[in-house]
C-alpha positions in Angstrom: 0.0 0.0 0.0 1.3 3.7 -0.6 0.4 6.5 0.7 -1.4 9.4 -2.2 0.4 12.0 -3.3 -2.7 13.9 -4.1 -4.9 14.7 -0.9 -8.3 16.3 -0.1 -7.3 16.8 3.6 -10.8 13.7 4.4 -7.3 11.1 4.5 -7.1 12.6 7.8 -10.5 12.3 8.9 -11.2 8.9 7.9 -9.2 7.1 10.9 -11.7 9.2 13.2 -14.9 7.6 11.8 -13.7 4.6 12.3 -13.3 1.8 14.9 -11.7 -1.2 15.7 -9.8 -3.3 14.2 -9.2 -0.4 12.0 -8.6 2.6 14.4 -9.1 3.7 17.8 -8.6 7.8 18.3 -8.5 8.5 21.8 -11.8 10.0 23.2 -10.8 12.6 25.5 -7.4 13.2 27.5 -6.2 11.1 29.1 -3.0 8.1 29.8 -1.5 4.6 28.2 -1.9 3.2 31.5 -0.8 -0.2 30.2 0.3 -2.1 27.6 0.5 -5.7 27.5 2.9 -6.6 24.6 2.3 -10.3 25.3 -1.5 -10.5 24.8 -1.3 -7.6 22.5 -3.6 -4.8 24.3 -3.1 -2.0 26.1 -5.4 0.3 28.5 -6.4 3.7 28.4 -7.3 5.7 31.3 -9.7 8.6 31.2 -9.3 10.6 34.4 -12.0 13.1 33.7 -14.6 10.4 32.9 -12.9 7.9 35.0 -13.2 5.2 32.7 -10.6 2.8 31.0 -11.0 1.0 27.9 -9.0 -1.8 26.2 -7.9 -1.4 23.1 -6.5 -5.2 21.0 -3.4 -4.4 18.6 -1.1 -7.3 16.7 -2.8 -9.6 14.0 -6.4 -9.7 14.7 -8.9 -12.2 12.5 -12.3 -10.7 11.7 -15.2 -12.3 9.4 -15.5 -11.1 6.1 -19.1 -12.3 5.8 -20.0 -11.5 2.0 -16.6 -13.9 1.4 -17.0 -16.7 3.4 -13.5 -16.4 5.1 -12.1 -13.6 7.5 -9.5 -11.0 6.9 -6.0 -10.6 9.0 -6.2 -7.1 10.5 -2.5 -5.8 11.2 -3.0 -3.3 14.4 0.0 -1.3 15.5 0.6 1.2 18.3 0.8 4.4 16.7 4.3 5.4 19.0 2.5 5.3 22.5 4.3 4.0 25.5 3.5 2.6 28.7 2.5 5.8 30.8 2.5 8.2 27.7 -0.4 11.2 27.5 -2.6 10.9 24.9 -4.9 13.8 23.6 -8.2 13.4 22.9 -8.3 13.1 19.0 -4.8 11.2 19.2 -5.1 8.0 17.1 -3.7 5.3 19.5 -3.9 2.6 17.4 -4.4 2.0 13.3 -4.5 -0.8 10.8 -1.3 -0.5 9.0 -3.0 -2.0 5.9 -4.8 1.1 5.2 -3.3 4.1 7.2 -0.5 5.6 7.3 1.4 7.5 10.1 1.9 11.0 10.3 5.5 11.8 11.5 4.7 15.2 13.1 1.6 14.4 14.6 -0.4 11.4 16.4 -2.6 11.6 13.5 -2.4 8.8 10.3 -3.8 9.0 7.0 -5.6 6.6 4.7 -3.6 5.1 2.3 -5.0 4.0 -1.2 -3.3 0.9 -2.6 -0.4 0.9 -4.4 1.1 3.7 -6.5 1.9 2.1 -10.5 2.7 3.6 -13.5 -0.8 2.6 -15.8 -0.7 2.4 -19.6 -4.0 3.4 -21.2 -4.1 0.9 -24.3 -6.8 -1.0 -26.2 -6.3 -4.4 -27.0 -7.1 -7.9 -26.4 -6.3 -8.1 -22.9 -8.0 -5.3 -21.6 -11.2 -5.6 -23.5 -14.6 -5.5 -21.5 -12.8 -3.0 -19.0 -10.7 -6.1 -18.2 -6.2 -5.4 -17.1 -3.6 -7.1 -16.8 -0.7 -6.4 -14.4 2.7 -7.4 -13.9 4.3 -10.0 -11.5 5.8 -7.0 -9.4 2.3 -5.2 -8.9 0.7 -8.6 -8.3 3.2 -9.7 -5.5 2.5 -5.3 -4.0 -1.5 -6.0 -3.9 -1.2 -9.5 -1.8 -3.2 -9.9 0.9 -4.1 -13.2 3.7 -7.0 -14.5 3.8 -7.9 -16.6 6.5 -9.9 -19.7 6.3 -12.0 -21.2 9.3 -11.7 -25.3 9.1 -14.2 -26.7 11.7 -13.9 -30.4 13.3 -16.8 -31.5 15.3 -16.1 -34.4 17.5 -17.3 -35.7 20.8 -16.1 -34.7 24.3 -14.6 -38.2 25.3 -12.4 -38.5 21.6 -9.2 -39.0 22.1 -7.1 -36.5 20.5 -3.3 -38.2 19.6 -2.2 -35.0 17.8 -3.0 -32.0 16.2 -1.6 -28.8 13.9 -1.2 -26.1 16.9 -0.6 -22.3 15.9 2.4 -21.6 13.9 2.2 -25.0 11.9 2.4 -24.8 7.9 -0.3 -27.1 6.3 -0.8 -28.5 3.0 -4.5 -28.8 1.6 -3.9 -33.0 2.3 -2.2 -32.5 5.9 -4.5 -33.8 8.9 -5.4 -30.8 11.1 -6.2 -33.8 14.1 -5.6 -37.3 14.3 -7.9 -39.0 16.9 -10.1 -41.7 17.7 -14.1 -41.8 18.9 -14.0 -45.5 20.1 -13.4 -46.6 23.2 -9.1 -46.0 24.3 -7.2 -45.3 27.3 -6.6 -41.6 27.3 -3.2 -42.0 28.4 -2.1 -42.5 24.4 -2.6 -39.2 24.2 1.3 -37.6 23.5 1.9 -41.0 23.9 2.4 -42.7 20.2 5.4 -41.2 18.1 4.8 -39.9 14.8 4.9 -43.0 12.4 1.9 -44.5 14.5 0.0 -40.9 14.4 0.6 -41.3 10.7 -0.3 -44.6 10.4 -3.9 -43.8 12.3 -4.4 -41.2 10.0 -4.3 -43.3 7.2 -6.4 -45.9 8.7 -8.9 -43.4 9.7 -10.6 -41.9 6.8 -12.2 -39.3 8.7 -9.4 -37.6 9.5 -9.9 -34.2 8.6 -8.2 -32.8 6.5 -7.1 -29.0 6.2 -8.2 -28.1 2.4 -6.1 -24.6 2.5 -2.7 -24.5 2.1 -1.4 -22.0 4.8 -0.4 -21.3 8.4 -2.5 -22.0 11.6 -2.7 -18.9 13.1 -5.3 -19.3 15.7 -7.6 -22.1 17.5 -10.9 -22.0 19.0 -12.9 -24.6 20.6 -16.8 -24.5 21.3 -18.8 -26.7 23.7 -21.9 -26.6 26.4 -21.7 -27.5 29.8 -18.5 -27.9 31.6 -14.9 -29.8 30.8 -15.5 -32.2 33.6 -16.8 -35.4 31.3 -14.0 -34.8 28.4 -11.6 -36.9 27.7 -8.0 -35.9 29.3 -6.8 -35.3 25.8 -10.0 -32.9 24.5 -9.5 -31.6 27.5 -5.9 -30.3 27.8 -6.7 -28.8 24.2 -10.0 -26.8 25.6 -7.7 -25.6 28.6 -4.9 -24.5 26.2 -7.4 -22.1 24.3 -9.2 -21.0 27.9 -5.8 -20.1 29.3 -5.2 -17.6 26.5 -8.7 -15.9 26.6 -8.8 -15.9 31.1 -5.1 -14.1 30.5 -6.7 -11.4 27.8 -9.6 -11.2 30.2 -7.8 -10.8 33.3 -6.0 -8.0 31.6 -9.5 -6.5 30.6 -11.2 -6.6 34.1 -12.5 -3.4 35.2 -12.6 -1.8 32.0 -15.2 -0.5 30.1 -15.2 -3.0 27.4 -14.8 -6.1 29.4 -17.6 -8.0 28.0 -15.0 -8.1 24.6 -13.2 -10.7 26.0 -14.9 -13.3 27.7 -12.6 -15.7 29.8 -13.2 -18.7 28.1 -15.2 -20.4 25.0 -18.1 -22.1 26.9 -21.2 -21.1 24.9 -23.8 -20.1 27.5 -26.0 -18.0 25.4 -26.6 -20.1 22.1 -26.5 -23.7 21.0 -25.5 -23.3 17.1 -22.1 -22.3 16.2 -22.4 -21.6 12.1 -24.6 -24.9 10.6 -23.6 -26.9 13.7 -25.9 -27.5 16.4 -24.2 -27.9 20.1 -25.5 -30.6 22.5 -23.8 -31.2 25.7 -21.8 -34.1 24.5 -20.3 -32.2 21.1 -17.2 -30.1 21.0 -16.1 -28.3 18.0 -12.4 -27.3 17.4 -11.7 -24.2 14.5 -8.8 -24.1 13.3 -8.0 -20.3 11.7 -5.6 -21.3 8.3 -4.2 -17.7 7.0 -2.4 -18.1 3.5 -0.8 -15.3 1.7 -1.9 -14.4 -2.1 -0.7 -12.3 -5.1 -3.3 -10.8 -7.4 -4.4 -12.9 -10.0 -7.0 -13.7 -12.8 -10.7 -13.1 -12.1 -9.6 -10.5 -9.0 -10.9 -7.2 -9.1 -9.5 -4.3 -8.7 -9.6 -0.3 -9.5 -7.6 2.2 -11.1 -7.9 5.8 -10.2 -11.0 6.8 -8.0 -14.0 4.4 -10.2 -12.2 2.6 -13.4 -13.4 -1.1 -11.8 -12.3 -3.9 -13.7 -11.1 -7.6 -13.4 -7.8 -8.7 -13.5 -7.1 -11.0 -16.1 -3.6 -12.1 -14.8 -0.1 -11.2 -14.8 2.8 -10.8 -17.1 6.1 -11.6 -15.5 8.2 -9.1 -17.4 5.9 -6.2 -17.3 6.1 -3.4 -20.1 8.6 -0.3 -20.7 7.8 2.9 -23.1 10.4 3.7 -25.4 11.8 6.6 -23.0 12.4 3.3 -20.2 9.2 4.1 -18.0 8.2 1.0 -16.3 5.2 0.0 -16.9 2.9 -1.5 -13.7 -0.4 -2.3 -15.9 -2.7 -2.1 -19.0 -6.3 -0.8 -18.6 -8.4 0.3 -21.4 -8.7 3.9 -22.5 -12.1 3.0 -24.4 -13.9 1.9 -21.0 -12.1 4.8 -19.0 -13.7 7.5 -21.5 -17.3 5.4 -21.5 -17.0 6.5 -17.3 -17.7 10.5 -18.6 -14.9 11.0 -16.1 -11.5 12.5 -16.1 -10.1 12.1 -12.5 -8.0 8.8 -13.8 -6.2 10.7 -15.5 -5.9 13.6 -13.9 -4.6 12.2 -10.9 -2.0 9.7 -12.8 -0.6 13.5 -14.6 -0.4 14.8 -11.2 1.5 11.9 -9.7 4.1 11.7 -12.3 5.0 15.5 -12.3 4.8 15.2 -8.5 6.8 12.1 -9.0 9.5 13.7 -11.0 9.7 16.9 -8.7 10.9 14.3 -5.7 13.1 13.0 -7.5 14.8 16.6 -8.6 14.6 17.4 -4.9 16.3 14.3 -4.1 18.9 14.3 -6.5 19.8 17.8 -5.6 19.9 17.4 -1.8 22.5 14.0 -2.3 24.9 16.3 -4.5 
């Protein structure tokens, strides 16, 4: 992402009209009472209001619900220490994947993709407002999705393994290896990994984790109490509740509190997505985040409206005759058919402001 070189002064305003997991703008004077670099949050204290809120930074995971998968938020303190004022109107935190901080200020500013040199041309690839881009703008506009995989087994399975946070996965790799039938819990850590394998095989339930990717986060969901799992299900369930009681603990008192309950016993439903909870089911989500380039059938947008759907990418990219790199191809036909001119406005204005840097900069290192 890059920040514009051409403003209106509403970058600015944007972060302000927002909220988490995009920004948090402090909302009256007060102190960073604490931040917790290890669970990723940090406390403000209002004194004149006498309240404190918790505010989440680090990789957060929210649902994208019109594409079935959720989006990896990055959050970052914008240069706030432990015990540091804040104004009201500082930004505290932003989502470095749109914003951009202001050096002189606590402020940041909304960014706008990525900067590239844009060739208006007709031809057969950028027919029907279609594009094609090159490798290098491709690899700039990746993002991470991340992909929920749900397993829904009961609480006395016996779990001999599973992919905890950090693992890589293939699409084929097992996410768990277990067993419903009846076997002494104390197998659990207990066979080596040829005989984990070799149950997986056997067992053609095994789930499997259909995104290539990293595990990223875990969640487990299940009525009633831990009591009647299995020792195995059981030291998984308490693995996830130790993490959430720590963020919780670290949220008491605060305004926002209910945010981060201290554990993942459902109390107030008994369907998690499609799956309905009884008191002997336990589901386990597994959060698989894989990183993509830009490819063919993605959309994207040049200038402020010229939509259109990427066709691929070229791995060479283009060059004009006086050795301008060329990022892209869009169709000048479809641009004029928009009645608009800000396209190109803006991409006459960036390359003169372009070129002006680049005087400046050439003169200040001589």
């Amino acid at each position: 992402m890059s920040l514009p070189r051409i403003r209106t002064g509403y970058e600015r305003v944007v972060a302000h009209r927002c909220k988490p997991p995009f920004s948090y703008a402090a909302e009256e004077d007060g102190t960073i009472e604490k931040i917790d670099n290890d669970a990723h949050m940090l406390i403000v204290y209002y004194p004149g209001s006498k309240k404190r809120i918790t505010v989440e930074f680090g990789d957060l995971y929210t649902n994208n619900g019109g594409g079935g998968f959720y989006a990896t938020q990055n959050i970052v303190i914008n240069g706030f220490k432990q015990g540091d004022k804040v104004k009201r109107g500082d930004v505290i935190v932003y989502n470095e994947k749109f914003f951009f901080a202001d050096p002189f200020t606590k402020q940041v500013d909304l960014g706008f993709g990525e900067l590239a040199n844009v060739a208006l041309i007709d031809n057969a690839k950028t027919v029907e407002d279609s594009s094609i881009i090159s490798k290098k703008l491709a690899d700039a506009l990746e993002f991470n999705p991340v992909h929920p995989r749900d397993i829904v087994i009961t609480k006395q399975t016996t779990i001999h393994k599973y992919a905890a946070v950090g693992t890589v996965v293939s699409n084929t790799d097992p996410l768990m290896v277990f067993d419903q039938s009846v076997i002494s819990d104390d197998m659990f850590g207990g066979i080596d990994d040829e005989a984990s394998q070799l149950l997986a095989n056997i067992n053609r339930r095994t789930p499997k984790a259909k995104f290539t990717g990293t595990i990223v986060k875990i969640d487990v969901f299940y009525l009633g109490d831990t009591t009647d799992m299995s020792s195995s299900a059981k030291n998984l369930v308490n693995s996830v509740n130790r993490e959430k009681a720590k963020r919780a603990a670290i949220s008491k008192d605060t305004a926002n509190a209910s945010d981060f309950p201290a554990g993942t016993k459902i109390t107030q439903s008994t369907r998690i997505g499609k799956t309905v909870l009884d008191e002997n089911t336990l589901i386990v989500r597994f959060y698989i985040q894989q990183t993509q380039a830009m490819a063919g059938g993605d959309k994207n947008e040049f200038g402020s409206s010229s939509k259109s759907v990427c066709i691929g990418s070229d791995e060479n990219g283009w060059t004009t005759e006086d050795g301008l790199t060329v990022d892209a191809l869009f169709s000048q036909l479809g641009l004029l058919k928009r009645l608009i001119s800000s396209p190109q406005l803006m991409g006459i204005a960036n390359r003169c402001l372009e070129k002006i840097e680049n005087d400046v900069l050439d003169m200040y290192f001589k």
